[in-house]
C-alpha positions as CSV (number, residue, x, y, z in Angstrom):
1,X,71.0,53.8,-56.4
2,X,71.8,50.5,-57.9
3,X,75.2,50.6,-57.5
4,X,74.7,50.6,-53.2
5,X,75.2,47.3,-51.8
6,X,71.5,46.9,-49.7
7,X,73.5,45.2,-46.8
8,X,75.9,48.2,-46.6
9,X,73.0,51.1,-47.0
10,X,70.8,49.3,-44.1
11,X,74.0,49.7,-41.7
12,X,74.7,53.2,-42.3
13,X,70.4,53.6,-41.9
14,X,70.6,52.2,-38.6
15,X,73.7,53.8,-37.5
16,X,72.4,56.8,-38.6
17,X,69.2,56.2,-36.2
18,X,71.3,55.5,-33.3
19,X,73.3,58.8,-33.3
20,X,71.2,61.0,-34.1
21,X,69.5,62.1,-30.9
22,X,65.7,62.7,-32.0
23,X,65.9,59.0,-33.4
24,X,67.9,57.1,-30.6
25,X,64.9,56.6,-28.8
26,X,62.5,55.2,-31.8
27,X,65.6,53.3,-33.5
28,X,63.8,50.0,-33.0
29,X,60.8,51.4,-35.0
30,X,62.9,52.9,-37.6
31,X,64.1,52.3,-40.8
32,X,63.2,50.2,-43.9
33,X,63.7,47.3,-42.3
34,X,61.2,47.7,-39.8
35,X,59.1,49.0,-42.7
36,X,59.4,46.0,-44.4
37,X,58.2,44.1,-41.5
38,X,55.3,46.1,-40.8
39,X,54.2,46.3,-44.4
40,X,54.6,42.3,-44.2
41,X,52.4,42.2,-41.2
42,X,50.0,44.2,-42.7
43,X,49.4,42.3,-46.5
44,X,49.9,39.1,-44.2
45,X,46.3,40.5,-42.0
46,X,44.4,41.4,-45.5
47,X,45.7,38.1,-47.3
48,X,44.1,36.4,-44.7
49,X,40.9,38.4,-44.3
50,X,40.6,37.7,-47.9
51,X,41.2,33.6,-48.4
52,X,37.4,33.1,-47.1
53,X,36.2,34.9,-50.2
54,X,38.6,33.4,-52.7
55,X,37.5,30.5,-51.5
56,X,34.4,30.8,-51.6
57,X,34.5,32.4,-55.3
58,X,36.7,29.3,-56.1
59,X,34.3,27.1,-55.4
60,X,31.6,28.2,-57.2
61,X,33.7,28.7,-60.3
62,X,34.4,25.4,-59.6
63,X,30.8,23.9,-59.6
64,X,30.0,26.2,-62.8
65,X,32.4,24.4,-64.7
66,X,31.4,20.8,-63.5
67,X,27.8,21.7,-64.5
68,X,29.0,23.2,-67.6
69,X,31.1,19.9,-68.3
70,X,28.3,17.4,-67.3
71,X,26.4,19.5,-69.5
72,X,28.2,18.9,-72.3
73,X,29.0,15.4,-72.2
74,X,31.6,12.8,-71.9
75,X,34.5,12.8,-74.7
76,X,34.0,9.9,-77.3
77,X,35.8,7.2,-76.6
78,X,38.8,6.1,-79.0
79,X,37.9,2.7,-79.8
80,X,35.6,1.0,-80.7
81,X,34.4,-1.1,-77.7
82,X,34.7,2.5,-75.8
83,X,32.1,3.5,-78.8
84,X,29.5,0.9,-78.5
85,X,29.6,1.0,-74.6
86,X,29.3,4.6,-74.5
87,X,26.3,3.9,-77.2
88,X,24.5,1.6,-75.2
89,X,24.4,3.6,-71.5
90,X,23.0,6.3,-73.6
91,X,20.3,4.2,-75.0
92,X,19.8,2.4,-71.7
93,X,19.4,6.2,-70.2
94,X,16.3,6.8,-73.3
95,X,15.0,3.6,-72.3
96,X,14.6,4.0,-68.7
97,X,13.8,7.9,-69.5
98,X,10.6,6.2,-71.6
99,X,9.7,3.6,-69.3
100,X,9.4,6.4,-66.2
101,X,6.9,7.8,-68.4
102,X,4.6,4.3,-68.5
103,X,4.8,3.6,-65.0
104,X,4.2,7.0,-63.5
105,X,8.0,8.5,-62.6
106,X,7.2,11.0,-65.3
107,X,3.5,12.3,-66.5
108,X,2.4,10.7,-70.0
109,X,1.7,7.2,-69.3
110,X,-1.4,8.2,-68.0
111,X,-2.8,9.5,-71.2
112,X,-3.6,5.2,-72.0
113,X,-5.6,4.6,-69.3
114,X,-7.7,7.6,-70.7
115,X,-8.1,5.7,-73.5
116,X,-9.7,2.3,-72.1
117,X,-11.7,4.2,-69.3
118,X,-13.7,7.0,-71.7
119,X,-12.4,6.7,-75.3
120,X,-12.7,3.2,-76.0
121,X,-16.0,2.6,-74.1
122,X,-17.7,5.9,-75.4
123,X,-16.8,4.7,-79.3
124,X,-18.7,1.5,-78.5
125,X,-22.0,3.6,-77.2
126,X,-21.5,5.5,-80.0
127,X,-22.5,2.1,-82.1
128,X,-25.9,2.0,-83.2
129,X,-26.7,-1.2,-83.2
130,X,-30.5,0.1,-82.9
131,X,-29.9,0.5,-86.6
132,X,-28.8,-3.3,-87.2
133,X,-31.9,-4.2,-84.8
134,X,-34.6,-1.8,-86.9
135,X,-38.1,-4.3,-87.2
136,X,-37.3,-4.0,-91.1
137,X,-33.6,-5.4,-91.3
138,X,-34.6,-8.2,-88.1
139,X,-37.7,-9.1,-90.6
140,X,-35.4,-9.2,-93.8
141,X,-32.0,-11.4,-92.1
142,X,-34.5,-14.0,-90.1
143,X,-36.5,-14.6,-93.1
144,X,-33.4,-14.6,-95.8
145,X,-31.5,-16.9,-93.5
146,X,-34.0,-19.4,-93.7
147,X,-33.5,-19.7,-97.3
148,X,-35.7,-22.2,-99.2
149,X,-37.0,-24.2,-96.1
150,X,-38.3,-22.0,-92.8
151,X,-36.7,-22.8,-89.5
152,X,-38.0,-25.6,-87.3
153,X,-37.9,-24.0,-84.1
154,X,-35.7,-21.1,-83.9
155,X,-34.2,-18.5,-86.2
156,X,-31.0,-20.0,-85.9
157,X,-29.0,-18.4,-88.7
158,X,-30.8,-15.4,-88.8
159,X,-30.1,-14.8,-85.2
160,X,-26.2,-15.2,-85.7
161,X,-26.6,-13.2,-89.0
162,X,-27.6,-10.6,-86.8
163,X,-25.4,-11.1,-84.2
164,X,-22.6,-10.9,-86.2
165,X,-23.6,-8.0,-88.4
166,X,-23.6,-5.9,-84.8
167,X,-19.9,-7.1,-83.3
168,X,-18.6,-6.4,-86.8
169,X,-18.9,-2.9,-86.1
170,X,-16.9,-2.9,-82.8
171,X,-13.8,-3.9,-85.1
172,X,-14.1,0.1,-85.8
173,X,-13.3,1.6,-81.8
174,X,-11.2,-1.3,-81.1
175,X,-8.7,-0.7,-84.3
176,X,-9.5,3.1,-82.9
177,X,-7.8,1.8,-79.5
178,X,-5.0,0.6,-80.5
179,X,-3.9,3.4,-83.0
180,X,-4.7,5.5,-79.9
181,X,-2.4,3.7,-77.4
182,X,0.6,3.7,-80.6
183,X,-0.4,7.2,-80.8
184,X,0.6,7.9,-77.2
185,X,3.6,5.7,-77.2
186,X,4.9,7.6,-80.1
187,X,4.5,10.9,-78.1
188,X,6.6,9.7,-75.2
189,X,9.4,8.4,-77.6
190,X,9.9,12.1,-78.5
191,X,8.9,13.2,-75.0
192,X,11.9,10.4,-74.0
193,X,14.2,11.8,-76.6
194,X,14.4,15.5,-75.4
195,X,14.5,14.6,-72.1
196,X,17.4,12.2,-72.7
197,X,20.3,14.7,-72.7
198,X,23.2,12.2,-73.5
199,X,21.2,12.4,-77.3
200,X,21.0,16.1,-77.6
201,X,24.9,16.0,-77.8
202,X,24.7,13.2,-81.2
203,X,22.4,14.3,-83.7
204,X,22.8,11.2,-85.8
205,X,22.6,8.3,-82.5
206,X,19.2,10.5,-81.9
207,X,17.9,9.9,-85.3
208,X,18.8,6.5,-85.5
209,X,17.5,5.5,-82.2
210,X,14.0,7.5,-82.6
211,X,13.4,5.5,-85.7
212,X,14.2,2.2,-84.4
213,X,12.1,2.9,-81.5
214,X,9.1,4.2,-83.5
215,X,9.6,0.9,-86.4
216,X,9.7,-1.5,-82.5
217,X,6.6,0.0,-81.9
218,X,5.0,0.0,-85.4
219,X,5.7,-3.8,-85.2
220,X,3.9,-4.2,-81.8
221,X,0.6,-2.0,-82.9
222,X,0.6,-4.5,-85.7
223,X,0.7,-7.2,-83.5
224,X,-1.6,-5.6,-81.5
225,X,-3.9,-5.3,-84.1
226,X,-3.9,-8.9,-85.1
227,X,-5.0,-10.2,-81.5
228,X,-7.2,-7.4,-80.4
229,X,-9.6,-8.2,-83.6
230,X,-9.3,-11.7,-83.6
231,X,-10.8,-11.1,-79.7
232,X,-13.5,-9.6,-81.7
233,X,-13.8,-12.2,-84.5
234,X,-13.9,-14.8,-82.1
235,X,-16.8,-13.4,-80.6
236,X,-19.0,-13.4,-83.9
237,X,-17.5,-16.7,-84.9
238,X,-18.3,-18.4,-81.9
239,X,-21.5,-17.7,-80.2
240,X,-22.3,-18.4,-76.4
241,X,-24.7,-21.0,-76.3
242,X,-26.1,-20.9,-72.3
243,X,-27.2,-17.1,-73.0
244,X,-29.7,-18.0,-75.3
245,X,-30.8,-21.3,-73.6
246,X,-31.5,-19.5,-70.5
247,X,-33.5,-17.1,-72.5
248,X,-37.7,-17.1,-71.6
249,X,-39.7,-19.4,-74.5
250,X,-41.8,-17.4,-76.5
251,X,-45.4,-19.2,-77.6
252,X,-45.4,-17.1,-80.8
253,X,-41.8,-17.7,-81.9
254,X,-43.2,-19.9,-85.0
255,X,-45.3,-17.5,-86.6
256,X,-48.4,-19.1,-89.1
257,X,-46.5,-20.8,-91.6
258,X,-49.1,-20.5,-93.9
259,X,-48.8,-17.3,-94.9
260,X,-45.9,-15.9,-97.0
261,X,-42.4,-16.2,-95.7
262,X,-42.4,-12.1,-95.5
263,X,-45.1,-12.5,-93.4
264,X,-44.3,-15.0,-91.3
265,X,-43.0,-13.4,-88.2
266,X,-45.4,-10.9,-86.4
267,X,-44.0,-7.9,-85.1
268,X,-44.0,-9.0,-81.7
269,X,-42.2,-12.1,-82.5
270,X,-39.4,-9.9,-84.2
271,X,-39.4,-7.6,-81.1
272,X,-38.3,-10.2,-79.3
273,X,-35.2,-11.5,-81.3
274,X,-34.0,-7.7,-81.6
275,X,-34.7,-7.7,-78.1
276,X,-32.7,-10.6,-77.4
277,X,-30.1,-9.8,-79.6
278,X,-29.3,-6.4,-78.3
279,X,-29.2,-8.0,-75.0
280,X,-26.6,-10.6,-76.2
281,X,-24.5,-8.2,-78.2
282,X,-24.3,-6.0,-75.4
283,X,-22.8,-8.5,-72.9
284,X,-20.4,-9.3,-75.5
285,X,-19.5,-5.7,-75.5
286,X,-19.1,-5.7,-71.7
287,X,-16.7,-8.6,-72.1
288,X,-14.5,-6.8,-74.8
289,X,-14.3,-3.7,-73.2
290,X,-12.6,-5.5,-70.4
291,X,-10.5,-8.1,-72.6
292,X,-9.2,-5.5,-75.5
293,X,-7.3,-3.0,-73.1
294,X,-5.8,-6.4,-71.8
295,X,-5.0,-7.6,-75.3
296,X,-3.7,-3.9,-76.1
297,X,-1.5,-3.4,-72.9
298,X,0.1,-6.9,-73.6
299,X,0.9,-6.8,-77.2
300,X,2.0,-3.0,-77.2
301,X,3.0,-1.2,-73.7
302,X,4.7,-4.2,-71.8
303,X,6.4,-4.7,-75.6
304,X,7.4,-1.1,-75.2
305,X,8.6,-1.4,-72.4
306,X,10.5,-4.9,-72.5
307,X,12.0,-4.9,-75.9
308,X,11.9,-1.3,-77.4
309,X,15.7,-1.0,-78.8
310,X,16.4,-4.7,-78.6
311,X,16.6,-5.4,-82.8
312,X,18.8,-1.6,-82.5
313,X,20.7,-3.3,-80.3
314,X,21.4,-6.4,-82.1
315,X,22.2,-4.4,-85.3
316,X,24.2,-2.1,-83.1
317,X,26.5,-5.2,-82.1
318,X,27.5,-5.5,-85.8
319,X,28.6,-2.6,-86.9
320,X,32.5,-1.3,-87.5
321,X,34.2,1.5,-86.1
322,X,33.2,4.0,-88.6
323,X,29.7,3.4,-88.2
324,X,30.3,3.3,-84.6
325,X,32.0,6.7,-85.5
326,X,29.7,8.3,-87.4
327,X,26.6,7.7,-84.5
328,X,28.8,9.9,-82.4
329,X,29.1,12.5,-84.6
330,X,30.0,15.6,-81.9
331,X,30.1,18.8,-83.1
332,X,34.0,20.1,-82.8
333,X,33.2,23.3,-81.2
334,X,31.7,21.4,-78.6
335,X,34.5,19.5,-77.8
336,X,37.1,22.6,-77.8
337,X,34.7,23.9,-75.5
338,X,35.0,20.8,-73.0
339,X,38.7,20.4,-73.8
340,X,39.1,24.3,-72.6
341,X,36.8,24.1,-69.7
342,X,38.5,21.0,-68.7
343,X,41.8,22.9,-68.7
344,X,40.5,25.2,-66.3
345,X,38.4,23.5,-64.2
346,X,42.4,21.7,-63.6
347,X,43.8,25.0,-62.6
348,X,41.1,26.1,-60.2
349,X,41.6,23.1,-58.6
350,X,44.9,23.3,-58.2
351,X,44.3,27.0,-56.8
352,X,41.9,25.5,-54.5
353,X,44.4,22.9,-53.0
354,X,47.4,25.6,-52.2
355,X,44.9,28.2,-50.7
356,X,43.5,25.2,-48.6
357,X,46.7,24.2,-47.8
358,X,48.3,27.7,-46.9
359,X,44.5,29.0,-44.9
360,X,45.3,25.0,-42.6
361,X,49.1,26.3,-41.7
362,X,48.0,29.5,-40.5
């Protein structure tokens, strides 16, 4: 009854269990009062029973939401220094993401060396320079790089003719190498990229920074290009003298030089030169096969891995806000999401602290 003061109706309760003779006795144990207390007692026992598990279930709600939160990302800054910082420690996080993959960290980088240790090499067996050496193309350079007047003692020209009609070819593997090696590079830019999780969240930053990586490294195969076939060139350009000095004299290098100049050279004589040449051309090979890796490794993988973003970077410097803006281009529902997860994440915190707080006091 509402109109029944609670003060009042406990008195008459506990007067009522102190006369009445079947309750006198239990009138300590009697009553809503001691009810109360019991019942208090009771929730008190199965609160605390329960605080390991809530705590427990906290927790890991907890972590869910961090994980969740990490895995979306960190809010875009305001302004625009907050911009290109935030910018920058995501490209730095590509960057080091890519170079793992060159030095070993991360699988990939080993893909080059595969390249220098059975691509490169099996391109220049492939070469047939037994085709360049045939007796009928030896007989026709010697005796058309005599012109007019035959050679005095040896087949200089005709020798280099030939020389350099065989290292020509190599240009073909070692241009091969070095599109193989950009190739490769390439792959682990877009290996880097979806591994790189900070650009999964911008589309736009992940475009721009894939193609200004892949342009860096269009540059350095260029580069690389230049210097690997000049290593060649310089080889047919410039021919080592002591190999053929050290060479054994031949009594029939001179030939009759009575008879015609097609018939000059006996076969044996021309033998010899392909023999020789081969022999020269193929420690020239040796020598490339360790010198072009080198050449390729310098121009294009230490580039990669010194100076990939550093003309993004300078461009990056010199943009305005909007631009800035537009590279962090975050999809809204994305960052309701983090703003509501955020929001809770706060409140099971706060749950966490005053469970913590009551579960020490007890």
């Amino acid at each position: 009854n509402k109109s029944v003061d609670m003060i009042a109706a406990r008195r008459r309760e506990r007067d009522y269990f102190n006369t009445t003779p079947e309750y006198r006795h239990l009138t300590e144990r009697m009553g809503s009062e001691y009810l109360g207390k019991m019942l208090s007692k009771h929730l008190e026992v199965v609160i605390k029973s329960r605080i390991p598990g809530l705590q427990s279930l906290i927790t890991k709600t907890i972590s869910e939401l961090e994980t969740e939160l990490s895995r979306l990302g960190k809010p875009v800054a305001a302004d625009a220094g907050g911009k290109l910082y935030m910018i920058m420690e995501i490209c730095r996080a590509f960057d080091q993401t890519f170079k793992e993959h060159l030095d070993g960290t991360r699988s990939g980088g080993e893909k080059i060396n595969s390249v220098f240790d059975n691509q490169f090499p099996a391109a220049i067996k492939r070469l047939q320079f037994d085709k360049h050496l045939s007796m009928d193309n030896v007989r026709k350079l010697i005796t058309e790089a005599d012109g007019y007047q035959p050679h005095l003692i040896a087949p200089e020209q005709g020798y280099r003719r030939l020389i350099e009609s065989c290292l020509v070819s190599i240009r073909g593997p070692a241009e091969a190498a070095v599109d193989a090696v950009h190739s490769i590079l390439k792959d682990l830019i877009h290996k880097s990229m979806g591994e790189t999780s900070e650009l999964k969240q911008y589309p736009t930053l992940r475009v721009e920074v894939s193609g200004a990586a892949v342009d860096s490294l269009d540059r350095m195969r260029d580069e690389s290009r230049k210097a690997t076939l000049l290593l060649v060139d310089m080889e047919s350009g410039y021919l080592t003298v002591d190999f053929f000095r050290k060479l054994p004299q031949d009594s029939e290098k001179g030939g009759n030089p009575t008879h015609s100049i097609f018939d000059r050279y006996n076969d044996a004589y021309l033998r010899r030169i392909g023999s020789n040449v081969l022999s020269y051309v193929n420690m020239v090979c040796a020598g490339l096969r360790n010198s072009i890796p080198k050449s390729i490794v310098y121009c294009q993988v230490r580039e990669a891995k010194r100076s990939l973003l550093d003309i993004f970077f300078t461009e990056l410097g010199q943009k305005e806000m909007g631009k800035l803006s537009k590279l962090l281009d975050e999809d809204p529902a994305v960052q309701q999401r983090r703003t509501s997860i955020a929001k809770r994440l706060e409140l099971y915190r706060s749950a966490q602290t005053d469970i913590e707080a009551v579960a020490w006091s007890k």
